[in-house]
C-alpha positions in Angstrom: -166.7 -22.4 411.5 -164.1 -22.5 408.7 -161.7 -25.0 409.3 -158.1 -24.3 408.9 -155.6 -25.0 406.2 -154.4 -28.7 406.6 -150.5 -28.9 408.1 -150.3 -32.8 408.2 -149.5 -33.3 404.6 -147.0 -30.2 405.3 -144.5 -32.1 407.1 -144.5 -34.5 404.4 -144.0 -32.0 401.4 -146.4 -29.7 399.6 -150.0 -30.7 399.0 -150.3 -31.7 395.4 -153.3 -31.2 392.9 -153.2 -35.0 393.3 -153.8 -34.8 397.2 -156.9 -32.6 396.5 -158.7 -34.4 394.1 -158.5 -37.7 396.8 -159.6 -35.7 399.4 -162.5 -34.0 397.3 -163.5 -37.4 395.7 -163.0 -36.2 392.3 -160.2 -36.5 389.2 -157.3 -34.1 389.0 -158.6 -33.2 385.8 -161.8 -32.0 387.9 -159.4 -30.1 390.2 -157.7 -28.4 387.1 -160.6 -27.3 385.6 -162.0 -26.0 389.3 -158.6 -23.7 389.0 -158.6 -23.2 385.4 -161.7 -23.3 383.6 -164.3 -23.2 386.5 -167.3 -22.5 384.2 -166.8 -26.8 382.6 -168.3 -27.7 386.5 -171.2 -27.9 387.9 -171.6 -25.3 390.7 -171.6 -28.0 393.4 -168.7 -29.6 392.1 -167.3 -26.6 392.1 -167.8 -25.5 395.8 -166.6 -29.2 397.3 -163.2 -28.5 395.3 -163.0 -24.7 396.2 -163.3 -25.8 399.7 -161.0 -28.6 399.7 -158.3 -26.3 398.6 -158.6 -23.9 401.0 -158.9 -26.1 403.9 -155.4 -28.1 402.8 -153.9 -24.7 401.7 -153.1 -26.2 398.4 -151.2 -23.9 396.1 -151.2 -24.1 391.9 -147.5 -24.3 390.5 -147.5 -21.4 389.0 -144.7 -22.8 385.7 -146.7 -25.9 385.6 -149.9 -23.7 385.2 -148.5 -21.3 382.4 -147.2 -24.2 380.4 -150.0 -25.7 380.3 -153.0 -22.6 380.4 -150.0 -20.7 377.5 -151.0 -17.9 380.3 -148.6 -16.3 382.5 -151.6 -14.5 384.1 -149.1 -11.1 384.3 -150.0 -7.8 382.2 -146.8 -6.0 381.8 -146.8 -2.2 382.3 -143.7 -0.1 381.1 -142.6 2.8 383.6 -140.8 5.6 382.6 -139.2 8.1 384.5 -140.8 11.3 385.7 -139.1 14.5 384.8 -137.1 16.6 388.0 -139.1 19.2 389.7 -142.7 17.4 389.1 -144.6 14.8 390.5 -146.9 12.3 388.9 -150.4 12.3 391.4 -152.6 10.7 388.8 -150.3 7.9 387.2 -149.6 6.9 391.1 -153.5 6.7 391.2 -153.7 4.9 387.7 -151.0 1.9 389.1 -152.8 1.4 391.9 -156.2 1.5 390.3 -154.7 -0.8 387.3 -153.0 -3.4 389.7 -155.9 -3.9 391.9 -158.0 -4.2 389.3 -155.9 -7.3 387.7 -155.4 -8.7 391.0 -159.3 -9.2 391.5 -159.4 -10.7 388.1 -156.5 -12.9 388.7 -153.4 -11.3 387.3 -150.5 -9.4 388.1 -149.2 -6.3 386.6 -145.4 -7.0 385.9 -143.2 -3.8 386.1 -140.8 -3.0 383.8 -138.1 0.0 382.7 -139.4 1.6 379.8 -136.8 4.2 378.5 -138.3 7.9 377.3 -139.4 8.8 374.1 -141.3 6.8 371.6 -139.0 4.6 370.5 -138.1 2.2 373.4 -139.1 -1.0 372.5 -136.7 -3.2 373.6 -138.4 -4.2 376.8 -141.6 -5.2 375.4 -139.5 -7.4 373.3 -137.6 -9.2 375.7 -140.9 -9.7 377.7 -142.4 -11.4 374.9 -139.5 -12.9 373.7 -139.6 -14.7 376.8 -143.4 -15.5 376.8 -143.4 -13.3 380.4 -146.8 -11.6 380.2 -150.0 -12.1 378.4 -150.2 -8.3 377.0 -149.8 -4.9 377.8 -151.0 -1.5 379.0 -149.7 1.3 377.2 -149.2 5.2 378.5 -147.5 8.0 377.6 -148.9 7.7 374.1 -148.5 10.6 372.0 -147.6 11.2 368.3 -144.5 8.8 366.7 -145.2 6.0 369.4 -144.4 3.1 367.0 -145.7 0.3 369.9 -149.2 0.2 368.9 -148.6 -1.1 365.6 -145.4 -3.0 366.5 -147.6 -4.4 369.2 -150.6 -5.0 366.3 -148.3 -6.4 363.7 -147.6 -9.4 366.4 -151.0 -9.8 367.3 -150.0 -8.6 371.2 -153.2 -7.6 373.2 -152.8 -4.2 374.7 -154.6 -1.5 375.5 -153.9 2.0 376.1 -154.1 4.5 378.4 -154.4 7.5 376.0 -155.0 7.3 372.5 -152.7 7.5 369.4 -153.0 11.0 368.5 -153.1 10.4 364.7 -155.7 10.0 362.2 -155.1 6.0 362.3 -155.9 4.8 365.8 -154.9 1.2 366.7 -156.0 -1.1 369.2 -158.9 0.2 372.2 -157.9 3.0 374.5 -159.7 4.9 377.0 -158.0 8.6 377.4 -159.6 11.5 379.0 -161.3 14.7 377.0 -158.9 17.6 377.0 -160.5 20.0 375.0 -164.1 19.7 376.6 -162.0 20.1 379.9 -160.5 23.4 379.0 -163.8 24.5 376.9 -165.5 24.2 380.0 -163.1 26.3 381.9 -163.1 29.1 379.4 -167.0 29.2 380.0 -166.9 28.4 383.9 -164.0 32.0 383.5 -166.1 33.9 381.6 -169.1 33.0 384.2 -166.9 35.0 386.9 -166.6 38.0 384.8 -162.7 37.3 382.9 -162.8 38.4 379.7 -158.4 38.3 379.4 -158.1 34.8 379.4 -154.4 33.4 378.3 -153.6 29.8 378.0 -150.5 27.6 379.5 -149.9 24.6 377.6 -147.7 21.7 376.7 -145.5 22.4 373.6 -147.1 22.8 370.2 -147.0 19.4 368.5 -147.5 17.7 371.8 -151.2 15.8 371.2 -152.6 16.4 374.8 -151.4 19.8 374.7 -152.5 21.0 371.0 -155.8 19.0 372.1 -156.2 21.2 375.2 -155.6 24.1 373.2 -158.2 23.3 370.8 -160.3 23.6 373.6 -159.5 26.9 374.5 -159.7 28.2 371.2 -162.8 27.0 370.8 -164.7 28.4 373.7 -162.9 32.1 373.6 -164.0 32.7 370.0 -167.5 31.3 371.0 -167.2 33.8 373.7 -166.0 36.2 370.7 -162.9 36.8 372.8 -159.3 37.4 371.0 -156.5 34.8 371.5 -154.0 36.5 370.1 -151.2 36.7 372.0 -152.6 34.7 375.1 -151.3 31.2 374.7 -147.8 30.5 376.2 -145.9 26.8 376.1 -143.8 25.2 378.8 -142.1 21.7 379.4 -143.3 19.6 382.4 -141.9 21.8 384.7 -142.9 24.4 387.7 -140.1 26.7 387.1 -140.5 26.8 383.2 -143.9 27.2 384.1 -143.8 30.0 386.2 -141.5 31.8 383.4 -143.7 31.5 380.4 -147.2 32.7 382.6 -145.4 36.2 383.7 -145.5 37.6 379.8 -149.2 36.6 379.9 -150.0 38.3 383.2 -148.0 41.0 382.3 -149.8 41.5 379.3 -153.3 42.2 380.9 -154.2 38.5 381.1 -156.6 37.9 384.5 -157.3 34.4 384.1 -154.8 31.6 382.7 
């Protein structure tokens, strides 16, 4: 049976990295490595110092460990706000997917305000400024966003979580594909028997909506159908939404 954490040093004050190299019969530098750089031991080593920790519930100072690792072992993650009226069902997804992912490899996703629009920088700057987090994820990319490069230029890993949308991408991203999204639904329409099919999109100049769009055009004049007409723009909103799809069903459209 496991055997439970060890309270008699408790009483006494915290167990030290000291307290579990006597107990395991090896040198704190053993015990350091065991929490830091587990691959320098041998696997057997590596179990009888494991163990010890966990049976005298031993706990890394977590300052100690950054000054002397240079890791803070936190990702920081900027939110921003999400407009009135909408909700956000796949970034909720996304956090929770991103911070359990860290947590099994040992880190922490730190939280911070990121103000809207491309320009807000002055969070990532404190953060680093003072030596909080180890990098970034990045979202709500879109054309201007100056903190790939800013992020480059300081030699700041980060990743993000849609791409640049310019002809000069920076740094790895993993985004999803619009346009083969909305090709697919133009043939999966036409499939049913629509021929009238108008288009609702982000703005024009927005890159996940003009990439959508590209989508859409594509498959209707594959389909030789006419677009003319049938594309329509509206903010991130249900009521702007409902507005600028009654002039496309109006206008004959039978699929948007």
């Amino acid at each position: 049976m496991p055997r439970s954490p060890d309270t008699s040093s408790a009483k006494a004050g915290p167990v030290t990295l000291a307290m579990v190299a006597r107990r395991a019969g090896v040198s704190p530098q053993t015990v350091s490595n065991a929490l830091n750089s587990p691959g320098l031991l041998r696997p057997e080593t590596l179990e009888r110092v494991r163990r010890t920790i966990d049976e005298m519930g031993y706990r890394p100072h977590r300052a100690a460990q950054t000054l002397r690792t240079r890791s803070s072992k936190l990702i920081g993650y900027g939110i921003r706000p999400t407009p009135p009226g909408t909700s956000a069902p796949v970034m909720d997804r996304f956090l929770h997917a991103l911070s359990q992912t860290a947590d099994e490899a040992g880190y922490r996703i730190l939280l911070f305000a990121s103000p809207p629009g491309t320009t807000g920088l002055e969070g990532y700057e404190e953060l680093l400024d003072l030596h909080s987090v180890d990098g970034f994820v990045l979202s709500g990319t879109d054309r201007g966003d100056q903190r790939q490069a800013w992020l480059a230029k300081r030699g700041v890993p980060f990743v993000g979580f849609g791409r640049m949308w310019s002809n000069r991408q920076i740094g790895d991203w993993a985004d999803v594909d619009g346009a083969s999204g909305t090709d697919a639904a133009v043939d999966h329409l036409v499939g049913l028997g629509h021929r009238k099919i108008a288009f609702l999109g982000w703005p024009r100049g927005s890159g996940v909506g003009d990439d959508r769009a590209e989508g859409w055009q594509r498959a209707m004049r594959r389909h030789g159908l006419p677009i003319r007409g049938r594309r329509a723009q509206s903010v991130d909103d249900i009521g702007s939404a409902q507005a600028a799809a009654g002039p496309l069903l109006d206008a004959g459209a039978t699929a948007v």
